[in-house]
C-alpha positions as a printed Julia matrix, in Angstrom:
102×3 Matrix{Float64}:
  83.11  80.21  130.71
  84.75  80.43  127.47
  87.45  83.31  128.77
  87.94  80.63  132.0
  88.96  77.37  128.98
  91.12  80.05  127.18
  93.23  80.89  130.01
  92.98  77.68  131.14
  94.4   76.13  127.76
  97.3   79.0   128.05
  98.38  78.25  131.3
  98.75  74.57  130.01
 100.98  75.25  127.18
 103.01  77.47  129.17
 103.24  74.53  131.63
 103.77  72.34  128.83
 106.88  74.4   127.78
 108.42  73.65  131.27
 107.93  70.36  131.06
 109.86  69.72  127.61
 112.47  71.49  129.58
 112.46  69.05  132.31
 112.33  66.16  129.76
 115.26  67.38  128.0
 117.13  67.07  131.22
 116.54  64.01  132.06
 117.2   62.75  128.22
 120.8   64.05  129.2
 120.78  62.68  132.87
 120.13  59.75  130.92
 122.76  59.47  128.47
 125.38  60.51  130.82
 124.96  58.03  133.29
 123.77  55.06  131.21
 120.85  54.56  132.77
 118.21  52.42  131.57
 115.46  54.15  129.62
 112.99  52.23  131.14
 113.2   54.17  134.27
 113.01  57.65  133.03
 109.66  56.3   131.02
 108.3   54.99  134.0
 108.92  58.46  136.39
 107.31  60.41  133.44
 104.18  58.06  133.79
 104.07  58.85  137.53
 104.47  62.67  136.93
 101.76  61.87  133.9
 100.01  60.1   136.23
  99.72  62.3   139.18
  98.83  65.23  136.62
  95.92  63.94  135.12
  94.25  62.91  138.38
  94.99  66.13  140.31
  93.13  67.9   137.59
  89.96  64.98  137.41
  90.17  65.39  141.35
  90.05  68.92  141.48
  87.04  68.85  138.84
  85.38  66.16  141.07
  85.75  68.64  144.02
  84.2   71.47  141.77
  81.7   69.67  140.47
  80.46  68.76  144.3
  81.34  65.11  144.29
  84.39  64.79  146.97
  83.7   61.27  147.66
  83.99  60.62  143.2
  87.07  62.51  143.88
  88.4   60.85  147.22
  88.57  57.11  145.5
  90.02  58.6   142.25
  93.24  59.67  145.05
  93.0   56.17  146.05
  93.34  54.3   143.04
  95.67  57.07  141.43
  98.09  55.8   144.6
  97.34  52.46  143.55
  98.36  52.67  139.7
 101.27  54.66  140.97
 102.74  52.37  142.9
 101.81  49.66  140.71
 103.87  51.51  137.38
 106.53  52.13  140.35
 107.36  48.37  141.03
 109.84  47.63  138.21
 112.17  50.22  140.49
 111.28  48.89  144.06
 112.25  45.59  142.14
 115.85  46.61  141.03
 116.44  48.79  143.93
 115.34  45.66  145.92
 118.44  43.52  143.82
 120.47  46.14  144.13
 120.13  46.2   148.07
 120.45  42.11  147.83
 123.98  42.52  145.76
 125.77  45.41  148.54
 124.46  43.07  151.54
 125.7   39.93  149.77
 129.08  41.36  149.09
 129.55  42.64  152.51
């Protein structure tokens, strides 16, 4: 069990070095195209998001509780889409603003 935590922990700071990466890009994504920071934060909560529960839904499964692990999906969806709405929200303006000015 201990050998299985080990490799475990290494394969999560080698993913963890791919993911600084990633965040680097979009840092520069960011400053070149003047985008708000708000929206980078909040798709790096999603990713953050959706990592965590795969792994407390994959334990679930292990552990022989699938229906522990179904609802987790469910309300992982749920806090998604709720950290998600400040973007449905401004792409919602921004689809107002190109219908008004046609």
């Amino acid at each position: 069990m201990l050998l299985a935590v080990l490799v475990c922990a290494l394969i999560g700071i080698t993913a963890l070095n791919y993911l600084s990466h990633i965040l680097s890009f979009l840092k520069k994504i960011e400053m070149t195209s003047n985008l708000n920071g708000g929206f980078v934060a909040i798709l790096l909560k999603t990713v953050g998001i959706s990592i965590v529960s795969d792994i407390a839904i994959m334990i679930c499964n292990d552990s022989g509780n699938t229906a522990l692990g179904k609802i987790l999906n469910v309300l992982t969806t749920a806090v998604t889409l709720w950290v998600c709405m400040p973007l449905f929200t401004e792409l919602l303006d921004l689809m107002e603003n190109i219908l008004q000015a046609l």
